[in-house]
C-alpha distance (Angstrom), angle and dihedral (degrees) to the residues before:
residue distance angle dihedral
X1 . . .
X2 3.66 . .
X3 4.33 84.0 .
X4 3.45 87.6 61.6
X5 3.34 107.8 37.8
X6 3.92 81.6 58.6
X7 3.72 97.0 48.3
X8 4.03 88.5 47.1
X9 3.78 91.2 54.7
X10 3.45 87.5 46.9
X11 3.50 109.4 48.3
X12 4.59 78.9 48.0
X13 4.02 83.4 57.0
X14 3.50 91.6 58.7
X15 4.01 104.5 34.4
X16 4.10 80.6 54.8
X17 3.87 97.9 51.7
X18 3.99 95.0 39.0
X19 3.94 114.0 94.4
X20 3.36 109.0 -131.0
X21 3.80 119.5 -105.5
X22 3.80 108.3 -54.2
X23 3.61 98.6 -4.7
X24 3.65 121.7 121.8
X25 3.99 132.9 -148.6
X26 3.97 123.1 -89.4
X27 4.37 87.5 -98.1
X28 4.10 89.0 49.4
X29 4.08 90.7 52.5
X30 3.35 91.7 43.6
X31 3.71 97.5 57.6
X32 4.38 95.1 24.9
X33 3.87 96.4 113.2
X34 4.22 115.5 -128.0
X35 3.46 93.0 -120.6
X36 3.63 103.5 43.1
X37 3.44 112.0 103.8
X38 4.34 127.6 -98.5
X39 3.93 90.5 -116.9
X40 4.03 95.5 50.5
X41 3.86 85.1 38.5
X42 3.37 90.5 62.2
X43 3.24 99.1 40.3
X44 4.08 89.8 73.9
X45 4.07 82.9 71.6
X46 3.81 94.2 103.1
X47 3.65 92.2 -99.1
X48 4.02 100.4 113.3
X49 3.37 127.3 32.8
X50 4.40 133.6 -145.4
X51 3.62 133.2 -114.6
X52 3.66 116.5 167.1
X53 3.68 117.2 178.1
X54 3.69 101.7 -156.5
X55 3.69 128.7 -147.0
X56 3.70 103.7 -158.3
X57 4.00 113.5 77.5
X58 3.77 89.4 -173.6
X59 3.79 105.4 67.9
X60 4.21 85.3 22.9
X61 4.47 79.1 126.6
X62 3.64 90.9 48.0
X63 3.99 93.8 56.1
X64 4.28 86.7 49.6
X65 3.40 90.4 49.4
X66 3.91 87.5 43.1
X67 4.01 87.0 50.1
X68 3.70 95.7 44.1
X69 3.84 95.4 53.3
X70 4.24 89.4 46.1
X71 3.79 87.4 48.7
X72 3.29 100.6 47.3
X73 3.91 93.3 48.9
X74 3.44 97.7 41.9
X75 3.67 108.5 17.4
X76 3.45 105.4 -135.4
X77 3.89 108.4 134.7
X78 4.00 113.2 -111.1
X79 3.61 118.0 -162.3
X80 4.55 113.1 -161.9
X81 3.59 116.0 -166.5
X82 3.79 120.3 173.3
X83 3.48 123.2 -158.1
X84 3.92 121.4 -141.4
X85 3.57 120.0 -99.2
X86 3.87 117.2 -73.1
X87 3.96 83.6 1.4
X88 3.81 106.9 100.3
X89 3.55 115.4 95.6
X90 4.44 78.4 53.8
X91 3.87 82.7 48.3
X92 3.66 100.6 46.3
X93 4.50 94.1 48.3
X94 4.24 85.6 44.7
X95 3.96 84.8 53.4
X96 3.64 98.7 30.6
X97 3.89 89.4 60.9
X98 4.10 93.4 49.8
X99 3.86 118.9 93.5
X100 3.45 87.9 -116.7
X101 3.51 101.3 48.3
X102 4.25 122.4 167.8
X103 4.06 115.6 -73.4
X104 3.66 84.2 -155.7
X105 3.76 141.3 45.8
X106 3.82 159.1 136.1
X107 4.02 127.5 -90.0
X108 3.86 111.3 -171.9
X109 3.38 100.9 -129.5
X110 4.38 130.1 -71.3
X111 3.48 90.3 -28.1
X112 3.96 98.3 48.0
X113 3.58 81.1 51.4
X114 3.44 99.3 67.3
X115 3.46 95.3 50.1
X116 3.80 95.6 50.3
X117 4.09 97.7 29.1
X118 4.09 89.4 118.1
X119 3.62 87.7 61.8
X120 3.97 105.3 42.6
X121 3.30 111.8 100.6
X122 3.88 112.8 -140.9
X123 4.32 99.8 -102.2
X124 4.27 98.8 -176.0
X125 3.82 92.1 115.5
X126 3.45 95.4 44.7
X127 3.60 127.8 116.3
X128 3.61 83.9 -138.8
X129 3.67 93.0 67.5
X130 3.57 99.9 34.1
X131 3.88 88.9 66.2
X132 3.37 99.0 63.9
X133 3.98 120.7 123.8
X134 4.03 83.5 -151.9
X135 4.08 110.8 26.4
X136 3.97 75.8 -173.0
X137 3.51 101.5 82.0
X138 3.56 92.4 51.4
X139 4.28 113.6 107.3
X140 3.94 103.1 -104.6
X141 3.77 136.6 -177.9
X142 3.56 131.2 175.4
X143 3.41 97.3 -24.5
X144 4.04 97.1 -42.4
X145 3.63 128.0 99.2
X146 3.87 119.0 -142.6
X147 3.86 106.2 167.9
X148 3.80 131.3 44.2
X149 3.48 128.1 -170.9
X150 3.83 121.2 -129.9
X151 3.64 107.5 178.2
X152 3.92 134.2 32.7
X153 3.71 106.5 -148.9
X154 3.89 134.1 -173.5
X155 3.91 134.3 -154.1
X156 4.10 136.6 -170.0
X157 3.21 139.3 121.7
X158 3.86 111.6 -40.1
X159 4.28 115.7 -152.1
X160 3.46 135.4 178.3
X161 3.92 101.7 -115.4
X162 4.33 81.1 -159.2
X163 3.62 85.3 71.0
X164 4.09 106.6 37.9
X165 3.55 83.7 51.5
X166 3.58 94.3 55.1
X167 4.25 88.8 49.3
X168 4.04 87.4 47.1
X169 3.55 83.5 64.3
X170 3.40 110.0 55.5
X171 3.51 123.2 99.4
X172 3.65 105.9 -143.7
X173 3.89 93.3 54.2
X174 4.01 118.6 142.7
X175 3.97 96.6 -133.6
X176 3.77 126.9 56.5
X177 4.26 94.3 -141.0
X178 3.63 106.8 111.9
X179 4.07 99.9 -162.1
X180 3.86 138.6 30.5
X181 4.52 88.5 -109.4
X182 3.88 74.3 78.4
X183 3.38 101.0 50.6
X184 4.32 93.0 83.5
X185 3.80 108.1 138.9
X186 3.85 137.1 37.2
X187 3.72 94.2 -91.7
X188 3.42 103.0 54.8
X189 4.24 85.6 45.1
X190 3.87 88.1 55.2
X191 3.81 99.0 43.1
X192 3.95 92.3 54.3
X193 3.71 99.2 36.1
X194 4.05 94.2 53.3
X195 4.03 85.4 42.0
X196 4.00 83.5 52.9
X197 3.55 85.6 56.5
X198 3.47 101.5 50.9
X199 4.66 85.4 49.2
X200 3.78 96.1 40.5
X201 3.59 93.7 113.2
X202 4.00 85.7 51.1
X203 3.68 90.7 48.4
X204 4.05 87.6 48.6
X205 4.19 90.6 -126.2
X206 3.52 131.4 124.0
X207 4.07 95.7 -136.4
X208 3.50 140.5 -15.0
X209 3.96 95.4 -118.3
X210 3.65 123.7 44.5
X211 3.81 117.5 -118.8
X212 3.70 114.2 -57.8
X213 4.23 95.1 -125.6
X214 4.01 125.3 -135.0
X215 3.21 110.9 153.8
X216 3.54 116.8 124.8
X217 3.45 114.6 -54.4
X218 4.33 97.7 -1.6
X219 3.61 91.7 92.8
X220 3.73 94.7 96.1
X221 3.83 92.1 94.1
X222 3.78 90.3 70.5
X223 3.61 105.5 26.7
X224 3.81 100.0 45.1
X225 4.35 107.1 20.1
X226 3.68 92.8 28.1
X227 3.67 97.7 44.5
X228 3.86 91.1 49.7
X229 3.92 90.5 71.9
X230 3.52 99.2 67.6
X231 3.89 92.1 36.2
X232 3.42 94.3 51.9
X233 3.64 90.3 60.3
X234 3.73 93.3 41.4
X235 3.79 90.7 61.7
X236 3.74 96.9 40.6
X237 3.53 87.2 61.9
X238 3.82 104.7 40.5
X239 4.13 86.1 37.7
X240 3.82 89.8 -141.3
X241 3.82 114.9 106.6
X242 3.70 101.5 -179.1
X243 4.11 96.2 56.0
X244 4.02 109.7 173.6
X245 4.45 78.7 -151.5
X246 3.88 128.1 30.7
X247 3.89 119.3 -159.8
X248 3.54 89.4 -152.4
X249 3.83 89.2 -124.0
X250 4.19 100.4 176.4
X251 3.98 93.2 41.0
X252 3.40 90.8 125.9
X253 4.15 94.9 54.5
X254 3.83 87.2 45.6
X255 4.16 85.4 57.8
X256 3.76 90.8 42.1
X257 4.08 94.3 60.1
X258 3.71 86.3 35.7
X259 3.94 101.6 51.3
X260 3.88 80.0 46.7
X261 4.03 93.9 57.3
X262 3.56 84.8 46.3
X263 3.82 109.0 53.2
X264 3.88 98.0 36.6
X265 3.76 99.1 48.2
X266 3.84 131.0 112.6
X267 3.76 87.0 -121.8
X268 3.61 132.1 64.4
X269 3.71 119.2 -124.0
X270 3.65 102.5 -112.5
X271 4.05 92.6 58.3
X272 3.56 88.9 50.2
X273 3.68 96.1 101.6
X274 3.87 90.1 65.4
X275 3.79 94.6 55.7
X276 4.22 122.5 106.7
X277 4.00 123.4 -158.2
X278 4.16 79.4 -120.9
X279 3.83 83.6 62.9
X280 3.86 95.6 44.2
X281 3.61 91.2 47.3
X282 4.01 99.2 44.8
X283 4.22 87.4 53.5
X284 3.75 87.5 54.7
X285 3.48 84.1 46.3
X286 3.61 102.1 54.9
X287 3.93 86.8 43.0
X288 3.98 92.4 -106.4
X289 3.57 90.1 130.0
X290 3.49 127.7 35.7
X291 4.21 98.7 -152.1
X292 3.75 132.7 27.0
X293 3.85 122.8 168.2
X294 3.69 117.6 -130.7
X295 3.82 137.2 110.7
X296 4.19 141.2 -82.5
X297 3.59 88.3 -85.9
X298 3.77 93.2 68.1
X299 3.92 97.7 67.9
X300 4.09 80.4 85.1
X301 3.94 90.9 59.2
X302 4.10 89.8 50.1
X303 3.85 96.5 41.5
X304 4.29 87.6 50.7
X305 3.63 89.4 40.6
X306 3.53 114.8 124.5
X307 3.98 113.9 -120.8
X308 3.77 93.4 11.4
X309 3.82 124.8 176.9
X310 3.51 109.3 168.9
X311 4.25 112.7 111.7
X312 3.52 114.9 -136.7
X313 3.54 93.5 -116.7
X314 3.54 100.4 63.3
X315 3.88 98.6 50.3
X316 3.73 100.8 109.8
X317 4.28 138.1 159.2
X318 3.38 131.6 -122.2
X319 3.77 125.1 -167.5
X320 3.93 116.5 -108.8
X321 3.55 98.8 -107.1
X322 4.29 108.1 -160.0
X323 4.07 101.0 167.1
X324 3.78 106.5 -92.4
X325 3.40 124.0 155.3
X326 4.12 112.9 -92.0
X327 3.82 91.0 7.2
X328 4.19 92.5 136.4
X329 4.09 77.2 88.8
X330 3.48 91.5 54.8
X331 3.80 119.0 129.9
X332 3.95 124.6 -164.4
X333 3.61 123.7 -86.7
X334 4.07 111.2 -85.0
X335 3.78 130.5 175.1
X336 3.66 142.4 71.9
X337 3.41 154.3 -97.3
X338 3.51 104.2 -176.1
X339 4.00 103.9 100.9
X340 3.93 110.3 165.4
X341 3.68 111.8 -141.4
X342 4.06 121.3 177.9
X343 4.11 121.2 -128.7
X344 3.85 104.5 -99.0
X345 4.16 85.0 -164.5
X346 3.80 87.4 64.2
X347 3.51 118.7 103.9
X348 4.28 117.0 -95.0
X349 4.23 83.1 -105.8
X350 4.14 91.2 60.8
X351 3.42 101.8 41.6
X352 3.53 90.3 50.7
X353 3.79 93.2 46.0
X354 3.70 93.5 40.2
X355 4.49 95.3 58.0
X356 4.31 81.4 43.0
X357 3.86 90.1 62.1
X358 3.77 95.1 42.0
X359 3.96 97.0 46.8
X360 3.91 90.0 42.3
X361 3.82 75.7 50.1
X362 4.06 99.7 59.0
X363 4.09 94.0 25.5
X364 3.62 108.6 43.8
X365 3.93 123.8 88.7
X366 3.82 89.4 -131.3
X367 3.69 91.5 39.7
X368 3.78 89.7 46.5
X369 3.58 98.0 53.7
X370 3.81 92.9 52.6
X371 3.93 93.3 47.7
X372 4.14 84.7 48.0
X373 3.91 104.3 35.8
X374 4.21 106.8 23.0
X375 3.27 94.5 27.3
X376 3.60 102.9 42.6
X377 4.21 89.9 -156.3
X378 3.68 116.0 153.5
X379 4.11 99.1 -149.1
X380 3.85 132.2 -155.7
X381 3.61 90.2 -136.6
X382 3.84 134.7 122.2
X383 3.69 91.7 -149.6
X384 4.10 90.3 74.7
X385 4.38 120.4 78.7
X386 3.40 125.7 -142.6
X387 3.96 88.8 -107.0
X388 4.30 82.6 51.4
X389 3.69 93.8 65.5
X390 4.06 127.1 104.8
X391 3.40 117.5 -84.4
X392 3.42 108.4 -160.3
X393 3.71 131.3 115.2
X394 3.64 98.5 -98.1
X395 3.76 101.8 43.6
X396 3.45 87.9 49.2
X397 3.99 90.8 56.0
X398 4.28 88.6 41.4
X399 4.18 84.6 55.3
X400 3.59 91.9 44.0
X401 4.07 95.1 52.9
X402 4.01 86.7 38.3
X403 3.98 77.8 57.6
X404 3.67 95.0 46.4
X405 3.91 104.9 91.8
X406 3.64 97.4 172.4
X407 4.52 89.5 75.0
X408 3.97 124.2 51.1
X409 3.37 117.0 -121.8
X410 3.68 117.6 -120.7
X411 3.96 115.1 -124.1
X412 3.60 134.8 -116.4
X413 3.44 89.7 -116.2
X414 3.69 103.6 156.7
X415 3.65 86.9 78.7
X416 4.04 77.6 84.9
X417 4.23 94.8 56.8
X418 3.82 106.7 120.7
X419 4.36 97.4 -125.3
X420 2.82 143.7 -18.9
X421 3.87 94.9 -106.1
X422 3.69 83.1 60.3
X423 3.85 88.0 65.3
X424 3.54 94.7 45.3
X425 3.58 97.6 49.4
X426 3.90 79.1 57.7
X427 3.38 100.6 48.0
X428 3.85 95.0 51.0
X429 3.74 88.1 51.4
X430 3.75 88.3 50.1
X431 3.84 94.3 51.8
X432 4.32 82.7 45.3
X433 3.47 90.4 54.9
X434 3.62 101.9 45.6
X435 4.07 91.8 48.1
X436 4.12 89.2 44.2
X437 2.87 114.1 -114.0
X438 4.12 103.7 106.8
X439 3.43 122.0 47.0
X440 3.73 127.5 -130.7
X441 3.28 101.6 -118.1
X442 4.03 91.4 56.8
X443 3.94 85.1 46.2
X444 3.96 90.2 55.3
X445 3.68 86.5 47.6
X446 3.84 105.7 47.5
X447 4.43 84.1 45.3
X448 3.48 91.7 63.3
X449 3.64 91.2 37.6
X450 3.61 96.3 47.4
X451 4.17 89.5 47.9
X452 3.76 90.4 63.6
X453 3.31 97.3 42.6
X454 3.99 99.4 52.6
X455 3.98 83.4 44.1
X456 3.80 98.0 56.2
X457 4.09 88.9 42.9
X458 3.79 91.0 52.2
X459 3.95 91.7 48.1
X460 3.76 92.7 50.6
């Protein structure tokens, strides 16, 4: 009698702490978003469980701290890996082939997609998807959508404004502009860097770029945002985006901006292949150099810089300027390749789980303010206010050339590049050409080489 009495009181215990079927604890409603849908709702029970492999090593503490807070209100369990720079697609196959392999993670664009297109979940009646200001730019196939972008980004040539002013003012300078709005084509950017060059010890910097990186896996600033210049013009004038050959066309501009990196850069070529984007970042930072190219997401690696100098105010973009025809109505470069796209191998539970953390992500308040003040992410959805949008100094200047109707924005075109071994294989001909030891000729030559190669492969 006693046995039972026991298992009775038990079996009470446990009816009386059990939610019923598809409700969720006090915290979960609290935090549940009205116009997330019942299934993802309910998918916050416990159930299903997170693992976002994250492609973004410079806000990799923001997404833990992200993943702590949605844990910790909701209690689902959120796993954040980051891959290493230029190391993802490796990443993602390693973790794709483990048991536990990521719920969550990026595609780069169409042709990321059809290397991962046995994995993407179909995302149409999403949430998600149905909060985007332009549905367009999600990944879509037959009907299905399998990537969605969360964050429009832009990249140029960042500068100090602290310092240009300080050139404008000299008296012995070699051009007659007297402020970067005049600095709108290649020629002009070339005239006043190499001028720059010839003051730095008057303007107290070390160079006018920052360190062109190569060390392993920092190359993607050349081989990937560099290289889309020349290939965005390419395809604007053949029309075709998805080429199975490139000619190459705009080589030439690619060396001009390239050669101008080089020569006007704290460090000399040959040491360039010890050089990070954390060290390129921190001497724009402590106002050694007075440009460095890179994208919005980079204000983060000057603010955390250690020994930084640079005001807020006087972080700025210029477009990257390469000597085509018409290019004074050049904008930056603004897009994205960061599509989110949920593991259809994962079980009902984790998929479930996995589209509840992101839309708590880009609807929430709490989420909100992460995505708009950690993060820094400038997002195509409807879900974000004017008041909700990043703040600092180089979204602001991305908004205001999005604004700017009178220039055309270069493309994110390198969302179209057949591999990533293709890049590579550029890269470390890049690096070889800037120490010496391969001429450009051969570089131009093994690109377009290399292009049809990687396309054939990824056809087969």
């Amino acid at each position: 009698m006693l046995i039972a009495v026991l298992a009775c009181t038990l079996t009470a215990c446990s009816k009386e702490k059990k939610p019923e079927n598809g409700q969720q604890d006090t915290n979960q409603n609290d935090t549940a978003q009205n116009n997330s849908n019942t299934d993802n709702n309910q998918a916050a029970n416990g159930k299903g469980r997170v693992y976002y492999l994250n492609f973004k090593p410079e806000v990799a503490d923001v997404w833990e701290k992200i993943a702590a807070e949605y844990t910790k209100e909701t209690g689902v369990p959120v796993k954040v890996v980051t891959a290493a720079s230029g190391e993802y697609e490796k990443t993602l196959k390693s973790e794709m082939a483990k048991k536990e392999a990521p719920t969550l993670f990026h595609i780069n664009g169409p042709v990321g997609y059809q290397t991962w297109k046995d994995y993407t979940m179909d995302l149409k009646d999403t949430n998600l998807y149905s909060w985007l200001n332009t549905p367009d730019l999600a990944i879509s196939e037959d009907g299905g959508v399998f990537g969605v972008p969360f964050v429009v980004e832009g990249y140029g040539i960042i500068y100090n404004d602290d310092i240009m002013q300080k050139y404008f003012a000299l008296t012995d300078k070699a051009v007659d502009i007297t402020s970067v709005d005049q600095i709108n084509n290649f020629a002009t950017l070339k005239a006043v860097a190499e001028d720059m060059t010839a003051k730095k010890d008057q303007l107290g910097i070390k160079g006018v770029f920052a360190s062109t990186s190569f060390s392993a896996g920092n190359d993607w600033r050349w081989q990937t945002h560099l290289m889309n210049l020349p290939m965005y013009y390419e395809f604007k004038e053949s029309g075709n985006k998805n080429p199975d050959t490139i000619a190459f066309t705009y080589n030439e501009n690619f060396k001009n901006i390239f050669d101008l990196y080089l020569n006007n850069s704290l460090t000399a070529p040959e040491a360039l292949g010890s050089k990070s984007v954390d060290d390129s970042m921190g001497e724009f930072a402590r106002g050694e150099a007075a440009m460095v190219q890179n994208g919005n997401w980079g204000w983060s690696e000057v603010q955390k810089a250690e020994g930084n100098t640079v005001k807020e105010e006087n972080i700025k973009f210029l477009p990257i300027y390469i000597g085509v025809n018409g290019e004074e109505k050049q904008s930056i470069c603004i897009g994205t390749e960061n599509f989110l796209s949920v593991n259809s191998q994962a079980s009902a539970d984790d998929q479930k789980a996995s589209i509840a953390f992101m839309e708590w992500v880009f609807s929430s308040d709490k989420g909100k303010e992460f995505v708009s003040k950690d993060l820094g992410f400038i997002t195509p959805f409807t879900t974000f206010e004017d008041a909700e949008k990043p703040v600092d100094p180089l979204a602001r200047e991305v908004d205001r050339y999005m604004k700017n109707t009178d220039l055309y924005t270069v493309t994110w075109d390198f969302t179209a590049f057949p591999s990533q071994e293709f890049k590579n294989m550029l890269g470390a001909d890049l690096l070889s050409y800037a120490q010496g030891n391969l001429k450009w000729e051969e570089l131009v030559k093994n690109t377009s080489q290399n292009w049809a190669d990687e396309k054939e492969m990824s056809a087969q």
